[in-house]
C-alpha positions as CSV (number, residue, x, y, z in Angstrom):
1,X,0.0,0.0,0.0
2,X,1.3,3.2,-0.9
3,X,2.0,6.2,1.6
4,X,-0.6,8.3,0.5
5,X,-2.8,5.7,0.7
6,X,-2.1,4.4,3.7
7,X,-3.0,7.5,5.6
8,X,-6.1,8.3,3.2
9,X,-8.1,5.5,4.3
10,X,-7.7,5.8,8.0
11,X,-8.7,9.8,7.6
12,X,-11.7,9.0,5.1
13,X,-12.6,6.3,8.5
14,X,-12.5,9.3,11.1
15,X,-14.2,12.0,8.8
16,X,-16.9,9.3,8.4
17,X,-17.4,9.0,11.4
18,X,-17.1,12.0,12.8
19,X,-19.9,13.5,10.3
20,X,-22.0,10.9,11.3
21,X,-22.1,11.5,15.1
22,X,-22.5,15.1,14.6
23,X,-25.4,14.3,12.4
24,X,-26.9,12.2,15.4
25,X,-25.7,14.6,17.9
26,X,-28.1,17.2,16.3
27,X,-31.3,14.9,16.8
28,X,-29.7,13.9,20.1
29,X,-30.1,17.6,21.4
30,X,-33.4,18.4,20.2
31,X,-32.4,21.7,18.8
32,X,-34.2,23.9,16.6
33,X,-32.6,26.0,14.0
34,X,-30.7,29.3,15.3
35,X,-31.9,32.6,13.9
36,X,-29.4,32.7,11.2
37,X,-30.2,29.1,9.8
38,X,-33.8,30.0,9.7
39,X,-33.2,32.9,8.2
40,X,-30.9,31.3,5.3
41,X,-33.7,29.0,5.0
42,X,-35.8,31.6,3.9
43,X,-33.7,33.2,1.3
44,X,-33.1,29.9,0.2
45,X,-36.8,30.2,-0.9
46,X,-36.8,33.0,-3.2
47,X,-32.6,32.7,-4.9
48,X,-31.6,35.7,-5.9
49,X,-28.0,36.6,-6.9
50,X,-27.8,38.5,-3.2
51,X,-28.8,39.2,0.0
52,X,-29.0,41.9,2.5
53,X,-26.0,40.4,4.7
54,X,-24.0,37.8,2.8
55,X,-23.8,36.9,-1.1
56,X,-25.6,33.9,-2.1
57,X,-23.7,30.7,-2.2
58,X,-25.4,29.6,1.3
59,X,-28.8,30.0,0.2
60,X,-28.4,27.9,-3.0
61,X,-26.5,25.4,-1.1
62,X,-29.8,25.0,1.6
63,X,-31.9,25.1,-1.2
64,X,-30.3,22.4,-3.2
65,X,-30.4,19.9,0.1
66,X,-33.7,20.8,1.0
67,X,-35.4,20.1,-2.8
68,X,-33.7,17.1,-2.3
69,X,-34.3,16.1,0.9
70,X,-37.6,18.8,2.3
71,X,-37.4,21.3,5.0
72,X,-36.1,19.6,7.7
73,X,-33.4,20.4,10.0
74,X,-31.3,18.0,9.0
75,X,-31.7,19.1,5.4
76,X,-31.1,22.5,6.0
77,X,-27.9,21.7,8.3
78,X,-26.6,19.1,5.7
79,X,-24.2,21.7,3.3
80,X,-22.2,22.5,6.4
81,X,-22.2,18.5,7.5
82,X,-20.6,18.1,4.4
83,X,-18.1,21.1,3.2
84,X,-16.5,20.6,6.0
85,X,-14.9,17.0,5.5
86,X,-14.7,18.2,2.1
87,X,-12.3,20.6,3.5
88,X,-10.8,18.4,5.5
89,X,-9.6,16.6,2.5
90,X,-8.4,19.3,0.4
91,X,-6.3,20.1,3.5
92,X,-4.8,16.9,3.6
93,X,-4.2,17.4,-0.6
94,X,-2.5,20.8,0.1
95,X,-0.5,18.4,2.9
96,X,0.7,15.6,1.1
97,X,1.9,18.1,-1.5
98,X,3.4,20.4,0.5
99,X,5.0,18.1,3.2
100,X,4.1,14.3,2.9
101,X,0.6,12.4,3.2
102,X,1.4,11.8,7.1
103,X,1.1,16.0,7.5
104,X,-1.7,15.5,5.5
105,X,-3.4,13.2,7.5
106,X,-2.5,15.5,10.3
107,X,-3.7,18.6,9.6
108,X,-7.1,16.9,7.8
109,X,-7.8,15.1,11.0
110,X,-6.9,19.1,13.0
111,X,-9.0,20.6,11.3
112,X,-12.2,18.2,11.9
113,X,-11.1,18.6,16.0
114,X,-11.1,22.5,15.6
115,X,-13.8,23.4,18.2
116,X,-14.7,26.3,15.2
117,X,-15.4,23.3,13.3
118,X,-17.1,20.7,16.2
119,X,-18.9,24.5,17.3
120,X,-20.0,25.6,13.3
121,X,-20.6,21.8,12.3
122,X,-23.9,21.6,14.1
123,X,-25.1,24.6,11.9
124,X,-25.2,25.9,8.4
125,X,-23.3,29.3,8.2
126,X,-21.4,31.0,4.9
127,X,-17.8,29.6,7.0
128,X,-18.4,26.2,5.6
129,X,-18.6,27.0,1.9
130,X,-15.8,30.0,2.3
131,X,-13.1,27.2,4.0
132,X,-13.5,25.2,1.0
133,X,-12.9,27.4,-1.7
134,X,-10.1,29.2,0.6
135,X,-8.2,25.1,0.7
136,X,-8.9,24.7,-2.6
137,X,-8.1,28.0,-4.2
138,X,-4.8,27.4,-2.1
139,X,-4.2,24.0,-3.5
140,X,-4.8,25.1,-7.1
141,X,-2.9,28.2,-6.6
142,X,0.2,26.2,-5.3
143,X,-0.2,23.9,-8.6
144,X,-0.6,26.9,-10.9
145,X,2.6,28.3,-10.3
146,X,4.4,25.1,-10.6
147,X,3.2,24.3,-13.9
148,X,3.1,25.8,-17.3
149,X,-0.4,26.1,-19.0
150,X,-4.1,27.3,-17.9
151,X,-5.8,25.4,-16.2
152,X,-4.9,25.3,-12.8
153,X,-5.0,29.2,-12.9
154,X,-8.6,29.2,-14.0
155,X,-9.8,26.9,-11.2
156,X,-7.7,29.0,-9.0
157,X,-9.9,31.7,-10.2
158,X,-12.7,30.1,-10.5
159,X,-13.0,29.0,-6.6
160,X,-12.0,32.7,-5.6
161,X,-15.0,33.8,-7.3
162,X,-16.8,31.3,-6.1
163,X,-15.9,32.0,-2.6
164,X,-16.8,35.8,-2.9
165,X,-20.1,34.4,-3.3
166,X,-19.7,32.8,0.0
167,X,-18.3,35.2,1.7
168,X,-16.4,38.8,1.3
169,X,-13.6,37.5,3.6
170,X,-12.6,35.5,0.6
171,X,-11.1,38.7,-0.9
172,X,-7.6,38.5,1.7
173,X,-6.9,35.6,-0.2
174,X,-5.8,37.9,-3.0
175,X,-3.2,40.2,-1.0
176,X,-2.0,36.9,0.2
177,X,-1.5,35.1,-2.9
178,X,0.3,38.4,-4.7
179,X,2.7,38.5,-1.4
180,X,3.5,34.5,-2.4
181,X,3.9,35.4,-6.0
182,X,6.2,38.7,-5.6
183,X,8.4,37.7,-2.5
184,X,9.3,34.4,-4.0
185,X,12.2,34.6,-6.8
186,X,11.0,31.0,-8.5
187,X,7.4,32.5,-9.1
188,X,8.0,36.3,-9.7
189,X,7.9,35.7,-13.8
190,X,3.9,34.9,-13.1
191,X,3.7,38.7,-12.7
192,X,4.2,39.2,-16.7
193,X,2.3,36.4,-17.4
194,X,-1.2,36.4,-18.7
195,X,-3.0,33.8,-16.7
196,X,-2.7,35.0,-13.0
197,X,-4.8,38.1,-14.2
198,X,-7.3,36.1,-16.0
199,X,-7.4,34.0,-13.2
200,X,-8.7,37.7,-11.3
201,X,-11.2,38.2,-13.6
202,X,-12.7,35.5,-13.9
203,X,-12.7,35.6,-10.1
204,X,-14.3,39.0,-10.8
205,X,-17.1,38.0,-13.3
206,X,-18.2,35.4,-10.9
207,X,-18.6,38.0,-8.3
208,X,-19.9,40.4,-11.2
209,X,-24.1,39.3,-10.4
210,X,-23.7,39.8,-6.9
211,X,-21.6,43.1,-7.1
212,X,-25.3,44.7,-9.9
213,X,-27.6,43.0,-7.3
214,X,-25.8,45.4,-4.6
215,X,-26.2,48.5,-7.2
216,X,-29.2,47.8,-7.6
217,X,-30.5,47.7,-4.0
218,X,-28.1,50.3,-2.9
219,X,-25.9,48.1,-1.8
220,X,-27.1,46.7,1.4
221,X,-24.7,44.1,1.7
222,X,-21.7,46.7,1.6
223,X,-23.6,48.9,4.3
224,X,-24.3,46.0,6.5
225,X,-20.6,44.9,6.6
226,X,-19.3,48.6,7.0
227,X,-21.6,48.7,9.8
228,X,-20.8,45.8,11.9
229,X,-17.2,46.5,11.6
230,X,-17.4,50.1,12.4
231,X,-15.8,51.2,8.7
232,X,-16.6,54.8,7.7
233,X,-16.4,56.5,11.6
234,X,-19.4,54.2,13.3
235,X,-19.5,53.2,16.5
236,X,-16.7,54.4,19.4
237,X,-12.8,56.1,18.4
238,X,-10.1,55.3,20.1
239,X,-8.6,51.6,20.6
240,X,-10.0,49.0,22.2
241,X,-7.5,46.4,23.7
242,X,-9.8,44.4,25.4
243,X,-11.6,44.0,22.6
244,X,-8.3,42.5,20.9
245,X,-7.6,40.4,23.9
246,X,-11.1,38.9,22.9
247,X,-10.4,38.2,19.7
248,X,-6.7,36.1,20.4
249,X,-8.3,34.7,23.1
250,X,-11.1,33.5,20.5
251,X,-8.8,32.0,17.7
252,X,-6.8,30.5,20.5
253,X,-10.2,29.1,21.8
254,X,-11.2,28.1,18.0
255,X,-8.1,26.1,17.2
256,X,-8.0,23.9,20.7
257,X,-6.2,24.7,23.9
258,X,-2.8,22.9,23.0
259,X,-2.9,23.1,19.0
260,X,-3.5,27.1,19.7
261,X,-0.2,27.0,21.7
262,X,1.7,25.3,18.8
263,X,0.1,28.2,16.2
264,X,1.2,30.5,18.9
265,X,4.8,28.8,19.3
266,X,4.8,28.3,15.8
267,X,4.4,32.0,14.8
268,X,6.5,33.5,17.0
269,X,9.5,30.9,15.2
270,X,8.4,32.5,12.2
271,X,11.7,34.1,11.1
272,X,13.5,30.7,11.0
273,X,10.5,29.1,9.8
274,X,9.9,31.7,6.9
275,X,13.8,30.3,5.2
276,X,11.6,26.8,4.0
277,X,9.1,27.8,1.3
278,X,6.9,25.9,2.4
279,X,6.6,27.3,5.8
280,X,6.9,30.9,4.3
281,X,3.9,29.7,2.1
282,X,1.6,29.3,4.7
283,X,3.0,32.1,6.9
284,X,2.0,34.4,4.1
285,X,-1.7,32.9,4.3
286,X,-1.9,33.4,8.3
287,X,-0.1,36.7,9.1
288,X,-1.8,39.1,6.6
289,X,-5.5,38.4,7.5
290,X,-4.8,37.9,11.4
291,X,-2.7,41.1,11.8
292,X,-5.8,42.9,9.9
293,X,-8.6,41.2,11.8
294,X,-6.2,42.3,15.4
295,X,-6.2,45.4,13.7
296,X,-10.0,45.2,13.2
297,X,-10.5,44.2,16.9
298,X,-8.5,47.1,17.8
299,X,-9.7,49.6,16.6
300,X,-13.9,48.8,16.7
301,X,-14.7,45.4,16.3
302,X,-14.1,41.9,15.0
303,X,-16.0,38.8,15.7
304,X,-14.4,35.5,16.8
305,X,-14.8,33.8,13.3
306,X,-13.8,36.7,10.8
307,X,-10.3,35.3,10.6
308,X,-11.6,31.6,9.8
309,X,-9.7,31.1,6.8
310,X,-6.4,31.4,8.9
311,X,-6.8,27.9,10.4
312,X,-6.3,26.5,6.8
313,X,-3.2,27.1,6.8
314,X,-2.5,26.5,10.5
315,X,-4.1,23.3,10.5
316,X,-0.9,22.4,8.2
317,X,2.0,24.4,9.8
318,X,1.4,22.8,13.2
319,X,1.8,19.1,12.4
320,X,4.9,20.4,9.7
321,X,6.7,21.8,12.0
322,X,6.0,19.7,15.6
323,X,5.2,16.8,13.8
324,X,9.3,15.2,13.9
325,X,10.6,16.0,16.9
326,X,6.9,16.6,19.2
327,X,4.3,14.0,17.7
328,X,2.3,13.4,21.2
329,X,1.9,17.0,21.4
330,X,0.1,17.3,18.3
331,X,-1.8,13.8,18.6
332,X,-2.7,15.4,21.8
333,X,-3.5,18.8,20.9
334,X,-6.5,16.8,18.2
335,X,-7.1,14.2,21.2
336,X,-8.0,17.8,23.7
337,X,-10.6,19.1,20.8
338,X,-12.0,16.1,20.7
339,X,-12.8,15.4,24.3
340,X,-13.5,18.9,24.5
341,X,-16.3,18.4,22.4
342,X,-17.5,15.2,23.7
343,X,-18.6,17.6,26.5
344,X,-19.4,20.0,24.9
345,X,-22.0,17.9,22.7
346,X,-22.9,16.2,25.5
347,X,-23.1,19.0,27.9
348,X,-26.8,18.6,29.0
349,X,-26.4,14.9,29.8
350,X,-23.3,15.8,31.6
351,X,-25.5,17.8,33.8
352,X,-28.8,15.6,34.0
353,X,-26.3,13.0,35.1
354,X,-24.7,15.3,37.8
355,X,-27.9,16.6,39.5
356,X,-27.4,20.0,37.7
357,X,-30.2,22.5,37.2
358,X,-29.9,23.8,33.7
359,X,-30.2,27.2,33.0
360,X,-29.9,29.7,30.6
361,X,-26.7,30.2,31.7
362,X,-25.5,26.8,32.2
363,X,-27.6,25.9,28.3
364,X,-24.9,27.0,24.9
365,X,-27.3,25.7,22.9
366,X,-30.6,27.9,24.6
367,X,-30.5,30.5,21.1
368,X,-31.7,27.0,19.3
369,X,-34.4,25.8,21.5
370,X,-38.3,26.6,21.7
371,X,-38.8,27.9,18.6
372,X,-41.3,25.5,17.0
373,X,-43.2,25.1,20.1
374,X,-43.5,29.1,20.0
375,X,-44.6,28.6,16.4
376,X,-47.3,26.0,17.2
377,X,-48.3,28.4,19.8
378,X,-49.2,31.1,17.1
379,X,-50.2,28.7,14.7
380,X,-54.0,28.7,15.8
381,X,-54.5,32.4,15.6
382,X,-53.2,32.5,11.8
383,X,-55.5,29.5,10.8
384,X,-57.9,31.6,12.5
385,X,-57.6,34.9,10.6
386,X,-56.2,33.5,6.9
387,X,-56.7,36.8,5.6
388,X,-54.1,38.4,7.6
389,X,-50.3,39.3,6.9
390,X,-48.1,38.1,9.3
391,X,-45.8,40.8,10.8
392,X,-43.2,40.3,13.8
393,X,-41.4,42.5,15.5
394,X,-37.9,41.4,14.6
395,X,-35.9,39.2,12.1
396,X,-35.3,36.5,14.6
397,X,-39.2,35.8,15.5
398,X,-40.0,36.6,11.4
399,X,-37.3,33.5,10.7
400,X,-39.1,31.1,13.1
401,X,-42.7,32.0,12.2
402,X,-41.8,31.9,8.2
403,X,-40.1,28.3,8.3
404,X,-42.3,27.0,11.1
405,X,-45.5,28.1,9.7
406,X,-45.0,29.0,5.4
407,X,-47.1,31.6,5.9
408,X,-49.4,32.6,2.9
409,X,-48.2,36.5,3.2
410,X,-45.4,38.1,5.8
411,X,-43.9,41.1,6.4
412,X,-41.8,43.5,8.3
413,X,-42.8,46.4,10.3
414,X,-40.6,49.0,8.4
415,X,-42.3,52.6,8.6
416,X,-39.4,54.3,6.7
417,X,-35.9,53.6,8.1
418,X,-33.3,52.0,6.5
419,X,-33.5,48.3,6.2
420,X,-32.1,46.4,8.9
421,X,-32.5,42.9,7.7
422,X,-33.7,41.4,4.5
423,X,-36.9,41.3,5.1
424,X,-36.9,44.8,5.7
425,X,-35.2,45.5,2.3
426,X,-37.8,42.5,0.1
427,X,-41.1,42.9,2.0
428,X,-43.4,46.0,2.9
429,X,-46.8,46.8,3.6
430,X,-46.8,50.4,1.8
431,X,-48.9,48.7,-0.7
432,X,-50.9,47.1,1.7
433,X,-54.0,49.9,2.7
434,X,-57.0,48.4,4.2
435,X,-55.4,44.5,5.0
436,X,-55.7,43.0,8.4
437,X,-52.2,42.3,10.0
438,X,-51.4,39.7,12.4
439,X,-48.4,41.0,14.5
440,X,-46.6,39.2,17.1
441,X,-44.1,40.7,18.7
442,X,-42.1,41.2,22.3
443,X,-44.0,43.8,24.3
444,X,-47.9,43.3,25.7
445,X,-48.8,47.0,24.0
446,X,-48.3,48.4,20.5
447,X,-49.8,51.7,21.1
448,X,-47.6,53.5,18.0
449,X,-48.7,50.5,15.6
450,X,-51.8,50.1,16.5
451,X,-52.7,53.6,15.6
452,X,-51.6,52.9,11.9
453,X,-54.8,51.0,12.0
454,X,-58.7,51.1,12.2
455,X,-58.7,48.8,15.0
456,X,-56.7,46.1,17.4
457,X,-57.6,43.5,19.3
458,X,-55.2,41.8,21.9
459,X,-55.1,37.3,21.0
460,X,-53.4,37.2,24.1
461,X,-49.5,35.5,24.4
462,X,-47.6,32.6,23.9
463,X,-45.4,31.4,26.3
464,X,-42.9,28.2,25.4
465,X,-40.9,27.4,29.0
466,X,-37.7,26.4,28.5
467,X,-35.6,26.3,31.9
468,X,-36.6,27.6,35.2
469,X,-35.6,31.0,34.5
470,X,-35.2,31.0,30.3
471,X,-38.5,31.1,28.3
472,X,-40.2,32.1,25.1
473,X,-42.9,34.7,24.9
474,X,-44.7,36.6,22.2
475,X,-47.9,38.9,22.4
476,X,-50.3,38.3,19.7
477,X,-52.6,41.0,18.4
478,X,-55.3,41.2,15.3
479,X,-54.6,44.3,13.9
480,X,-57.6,45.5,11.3
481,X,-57.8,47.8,8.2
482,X,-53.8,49.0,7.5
483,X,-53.9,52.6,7.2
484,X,-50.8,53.4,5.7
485,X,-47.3,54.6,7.0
């Protein structure tokens, strides 16, 4: 049996079976979807080449499993279930290329212990799609510039693309790939060559649809990220070190307690390491984005998982560079993340087994329970009133209702501001003088919306117990005759 082969199988074995206990582990917590799933879900329903927070890779993934497979959770989960060994095979690719299949086998078998990836492999997010394209471009990228010819320059291109549509962080792949080209004497002649800057815009044309679906919504999906990241002067001057101990303390978190002390250990040997190209190759994909995500956090803010694509190539410098002389301590380092999430997965039978109350402290996964039992709750009063457009107060209780319920007609409340979700941006009742609305939302009065109508009747409230001190509950009212804005 051949090397590569030899260490193929046994990862293809632990992938296997990894995805299948996460796929149980889902059932096994009896979790609804979290906001954001439900909320893919329904874009999912009506594709479109964008949406008012991400591009749209992650809504044509859902809806491709869920024509297949119908609107379960599982379906709608089952794109992240699966990327994500997906990527752990293109990392052991890039690895047995790079290094030999034993690093390979190594950083494939790191990357499915990450807790980001035992954490973001219960739930469909645009992370699992963007990882994929980021180890592949890589992989292409790496044969492109060791080979004469097209091809490999192309697919480089075309996965770029394709991960813009997953995700905008997929655009720090470029700085890094031009650093890899221009610092490296063997590859610099790429620079006068034709295909790297096809390669781009292709990239470019892929990204082209989203980029006129932006235009011509005025580009919500540009204001959305400048917003949450502070760009343009929001949100508070001035630094913000805690902030940035957040975020190291989060990608430390992400990669596993001992395998985030190698990528520490490992990064601060980076001037010896940087003399092997190979090391210097995946320094160059690691440095760039984390220093401007620091920066990020720094300055205004940055959220745990903006630097994701980092961990592609750190899942491969750890076991290259501890692998010969420290092996237990990366064997250990993937043996830590996967106890770790043994208890984490099994956190609630952990603490049924120990006499411990749960809470909503004490619950991580409290943001994905209740939800269809709140739905059932409403259901009644919508069969009751079919004329009625269903209006919540917020994009989280909108999600639930929409997937729980496929409502005939739904809204948002939007009386003139700035759209601050999609449905917001897609739906209105402008055009809707003289309908009934059913609104459920947080608060037991509505006295400002009410008075956009002819009448309102209070249904009363749902109320979905949860834990002793963590419960859902909406308010229910019949509003009649829509008066306008």
């Amino acid at each position: 049996m051949s090397a590569a082969r030899s260490y193929a199988a046994p990862l293809a074995l632990i992938v296997a079976v990894l995805t299948a206990y996460r796929l149980w582990v889902i059932g096994h917590l009896g979790i609804d979807l979290y906001v954001d799933e439900a909320y893919y879900w329904g874009w999912s329903r009506a594709l479109d080449w964008g949406y008012f927070s991400k591009p749209p890779v992650i809504a044509a993934l859902i809806a491709a499993s869920t024509r297949l497979l119908g609107d379960s959770i599982i379906a709608i989960k089952l794109p992240s279930l699966l990327l994500y060994p997906a990527t752990a095979f293109a990392l052991y690719a890039l690895g047995a290329r790079m290094y030999s299949p034993r690093v390979g086998f190594w950083a494939g078998f790191a990357f499915m212990s990450m807790p980001l990836v035992a954490a973001l492999g219960l739930f469909v997010s645009t992370d699992a799609p963007l990882l994929l394209c980021w180890s592949l471009a890589l992989l292409y990228l790496l044969r492109a510039l060791e080979r004469d010819g097209w091809r490999d320059w192309l697919a480089c291109g075309a996965l770029i693309g394709i991960g813009l549509m997953s995700k905008y962080t997929m655009a720090a792949f470029l700085p890094s790939a031009l650093l890899l080209i221009a610092l490296d004497p063997r590859h610099r002649r790429w620079l006068a060559r034709p295909q790297p800057w096809v390669a781009l815009l292709l990239a470019a044309a892929i990204l082209s649809p989203n980029l006129y679906w932006n235009w011509a919504h005025d580009f919500p999906t540009f204001r959305h990220t400048a917003e949450i990241t502070r760009v343009g002067g929001h949100g508070e001057r001035g630094w913000h070190p805690g902030q940035l101990g957040e975020f190291v303390g989060a990608q430390w978190l992400s990669f596993g307690p001992l395998l985030g002390v190698l990528l520490g250990w490992a990064l601060l040997k980076a001037v010896s390491l940087w003399r092997t190209p190979a090391h210097r190759t995946l320094l160059i994909f690691i440095v760039p984005l984390l220093l401007l995500v620091s920066l990020q956090a720094l300055t205004g803010r940055a959220n745990g998982n903006w630097a994701a694509p980092i961990f592609v190539a750190a899942c491969l410098l750890v076991p290259a560079v501890f692998l010969a002389q420290w092996p237990r301590l990366v064997m250990a380092g993937v043996a830590i993340n996967l106890i770790a999430a043994l208890g984490a997965y099994h956190w609630p039978d952990i603490a049924r087994l120990g006499g411990i109350e749960m809470t909503a402290k004490k619950d991580p996964y409290k943001r994905a329970r209740g939800w269809i039992r709140l739905a059932d709750g409403v259901q009644p009063l919508l069969t009751a009133h079919p004329g009625a457009i269903l209006v919540a107060e917020d994009r989280e209780l909108i999600a639930h209702l929409v997937y729980r319920l496929h409502p005939t007609e739904y809204a948002a409340w939007n009386p003139g501001r700035p759209p601050r979700d999609h449905y917001e941006l897609v739906t209105s009742l402008a055009d809707k003088r003289g309908r009934d609305v059913l609104y459920v939302g947080r608060q037991p009065a509505i006295p400002e919306i009410a008075a956009r109508f002819a009448g309102s009747e209070s249904l009363g409230k749902v109320v979905v117990p949860i834990h002793a001190d963590f419960r859902r509950e909406v308010y229910v009212f019949l509003l009649r005759d829509f008066q306008g804005y």
